[in-house]
VMD Tcl script that draws the C-alpha trace (Angstrom):
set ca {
  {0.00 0.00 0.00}
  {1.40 3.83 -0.91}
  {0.43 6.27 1.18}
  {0.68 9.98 -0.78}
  {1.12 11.44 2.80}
  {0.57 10.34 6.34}
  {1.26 13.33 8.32}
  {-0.88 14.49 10.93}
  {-0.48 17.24 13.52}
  {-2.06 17.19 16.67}
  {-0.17 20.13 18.43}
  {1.64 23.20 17.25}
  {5.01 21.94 17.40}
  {4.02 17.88 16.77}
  {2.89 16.10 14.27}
  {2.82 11.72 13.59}
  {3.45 9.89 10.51}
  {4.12 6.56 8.83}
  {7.86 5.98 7.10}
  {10.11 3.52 6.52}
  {11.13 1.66 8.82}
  {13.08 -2.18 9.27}
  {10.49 -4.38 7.67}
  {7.94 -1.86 5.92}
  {6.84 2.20 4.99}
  {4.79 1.97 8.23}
  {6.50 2.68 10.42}
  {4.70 5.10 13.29}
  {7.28 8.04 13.98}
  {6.65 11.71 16.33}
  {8.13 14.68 14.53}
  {8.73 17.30 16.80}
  {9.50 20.90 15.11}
  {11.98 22.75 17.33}
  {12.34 26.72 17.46}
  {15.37 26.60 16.08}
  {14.22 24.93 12.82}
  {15.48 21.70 14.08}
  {13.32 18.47 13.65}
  {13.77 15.64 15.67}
  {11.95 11.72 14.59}
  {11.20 9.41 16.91}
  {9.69 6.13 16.43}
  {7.65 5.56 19.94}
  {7.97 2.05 21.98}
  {5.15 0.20 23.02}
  {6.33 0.30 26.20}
  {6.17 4.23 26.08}
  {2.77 5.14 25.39}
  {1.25 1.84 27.22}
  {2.75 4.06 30.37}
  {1.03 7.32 28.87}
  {-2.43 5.33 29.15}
  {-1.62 3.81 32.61}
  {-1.30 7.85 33.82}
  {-4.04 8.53 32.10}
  {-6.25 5.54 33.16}
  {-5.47 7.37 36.97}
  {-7.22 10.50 36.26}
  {-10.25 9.26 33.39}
  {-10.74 5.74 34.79}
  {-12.66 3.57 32.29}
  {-13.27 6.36 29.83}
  {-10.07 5.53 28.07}
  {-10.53 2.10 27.50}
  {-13.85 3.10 26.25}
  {-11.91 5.54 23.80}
  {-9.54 2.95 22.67}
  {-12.32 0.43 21.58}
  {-13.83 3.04 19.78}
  {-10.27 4.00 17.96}
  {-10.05 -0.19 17.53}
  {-13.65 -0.54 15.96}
  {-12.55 2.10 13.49}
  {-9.28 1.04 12.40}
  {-8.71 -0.80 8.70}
  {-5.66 -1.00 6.72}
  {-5.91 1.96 5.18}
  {-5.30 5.03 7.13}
  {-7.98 7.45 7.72}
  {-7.83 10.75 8.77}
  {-11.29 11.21 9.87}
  {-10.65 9.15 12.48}
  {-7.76 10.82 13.27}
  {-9.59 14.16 13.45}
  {-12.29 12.44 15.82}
  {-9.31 11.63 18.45}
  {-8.06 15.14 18.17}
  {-11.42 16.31 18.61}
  {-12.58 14.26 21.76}
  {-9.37 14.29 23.46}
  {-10.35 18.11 23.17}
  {-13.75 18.20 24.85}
  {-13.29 15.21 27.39}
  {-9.75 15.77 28.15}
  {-8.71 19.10 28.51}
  {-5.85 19.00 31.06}
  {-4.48 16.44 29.37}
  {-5.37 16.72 25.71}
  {-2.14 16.95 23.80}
  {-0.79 13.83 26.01}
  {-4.81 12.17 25.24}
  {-3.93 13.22 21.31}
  {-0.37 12.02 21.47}
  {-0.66 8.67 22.55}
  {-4.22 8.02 20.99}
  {-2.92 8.79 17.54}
  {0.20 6.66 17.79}
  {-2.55 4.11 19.22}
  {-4.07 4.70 15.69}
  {-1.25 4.39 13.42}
  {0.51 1.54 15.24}
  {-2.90 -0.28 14.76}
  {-3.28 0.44 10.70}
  {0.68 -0.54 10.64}
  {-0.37 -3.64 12.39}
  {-2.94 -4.65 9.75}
  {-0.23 -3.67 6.72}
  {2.01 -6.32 7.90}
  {2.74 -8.67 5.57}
  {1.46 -12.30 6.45}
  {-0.34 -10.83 9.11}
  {-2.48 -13.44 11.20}
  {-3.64 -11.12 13.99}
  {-3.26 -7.61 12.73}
  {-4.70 -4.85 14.95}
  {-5.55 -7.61 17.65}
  {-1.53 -7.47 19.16}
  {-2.17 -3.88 20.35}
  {-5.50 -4.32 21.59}
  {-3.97 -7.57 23.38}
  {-1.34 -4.92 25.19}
  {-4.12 -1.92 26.32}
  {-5.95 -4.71 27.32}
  {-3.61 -5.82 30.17}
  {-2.69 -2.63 31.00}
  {-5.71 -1.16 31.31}
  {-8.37 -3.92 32.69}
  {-5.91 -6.26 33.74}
  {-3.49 -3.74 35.72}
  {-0.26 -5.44 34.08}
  {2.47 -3.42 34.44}
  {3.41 -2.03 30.77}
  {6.91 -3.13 30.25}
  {5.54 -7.13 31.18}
  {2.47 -6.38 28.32}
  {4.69 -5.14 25.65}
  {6.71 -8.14 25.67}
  {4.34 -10.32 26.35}
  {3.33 -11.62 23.10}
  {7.23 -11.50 21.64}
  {8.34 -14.84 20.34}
  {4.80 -16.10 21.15}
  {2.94 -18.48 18.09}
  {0.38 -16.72 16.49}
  {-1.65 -18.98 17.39}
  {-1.01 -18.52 21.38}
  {-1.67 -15.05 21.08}
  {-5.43 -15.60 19.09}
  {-6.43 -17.58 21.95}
  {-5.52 -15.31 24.25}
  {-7.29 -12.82 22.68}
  {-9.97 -14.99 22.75}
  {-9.80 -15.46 26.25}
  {-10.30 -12.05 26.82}
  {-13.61 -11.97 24.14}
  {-12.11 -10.15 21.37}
}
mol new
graphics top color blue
foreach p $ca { graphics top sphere $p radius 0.5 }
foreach p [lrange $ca 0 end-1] q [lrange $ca 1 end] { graphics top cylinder $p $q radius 0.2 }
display resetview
């Protein structure tokens, strides 16, 4: 799949998008526009934003597993910015102290999930990541243990526990 452009801003100074990476072009990566005219790419670790929802499980509760299911039931393999603009604009009206944090780690939520379902051979697709918010959010595992949880792990191992959990 080409994308003609990925790019999305969600703050002044931030924006996310798909390149290449190791395997394939999507690759999720923060580009952060410096005063200075410097830019700066980083390519965000599981482990990273799965502690961004943990903090912000503490202050919204439930309400942001509720948001990622929402994100999850809207994701395909092809990259839509719609949705993108409806996680910009809730994280706006339900999450105003913490909106460009909600934004942030939503989006890369987003992407990771469409680059999930790009990957060639896929057997699970978006399912991994919803395997990971799901044991950090309802199960309270830490977020370093879920993001490697699943490495090495059959395919098949992972679909049942997915289906273990009803998803």
């Amino acid at each position: 799949m080409k994308l003609k452009s990925s790019e999305f801003y969600y703050s002044k100074t931030e924006s996310i998008k798909f390149d290449k990476g190791k395997f394939d072009n999507f690759c999720v990566y923060i580009i952060t526009y410096m005063d200075n005219n410097s830019v700066t790419k980083h390519a965000p670790k599981d482990v990273e934003y799965f502690k961004d929802l943990v903090h912000l499980k503490k202050i919204y509760g439930v309400q942001i597993y509720n948001l990622f299911t929402k994100i999850y039931d809207n994701t395909s393999k092809k990259l839509n910015l719609n949705v993108a603009d409806s996680i910009i604009n809730y994280c706006d009206k339900f999450f105003i102290a913490d909106k460009i944090l909600c934004k942030k780690t939503f989006l890369i939520l987003y992407y990771s999930m469409v680059a999930e379902e790009n990957k060639v051979n896929t057997k699970l697709g978006k399912k991994i990541k919803r395997l990971g918010v799901h044991q950090i959010l309802i199960e309270n595992i830490e977020p370093n243990i879920a993001a490697n949880f699943s490495k090495g792990m059959n395919w098949r191992k992972i679909e049942l526990e997915c289906k273990l959990r009803n998803f």
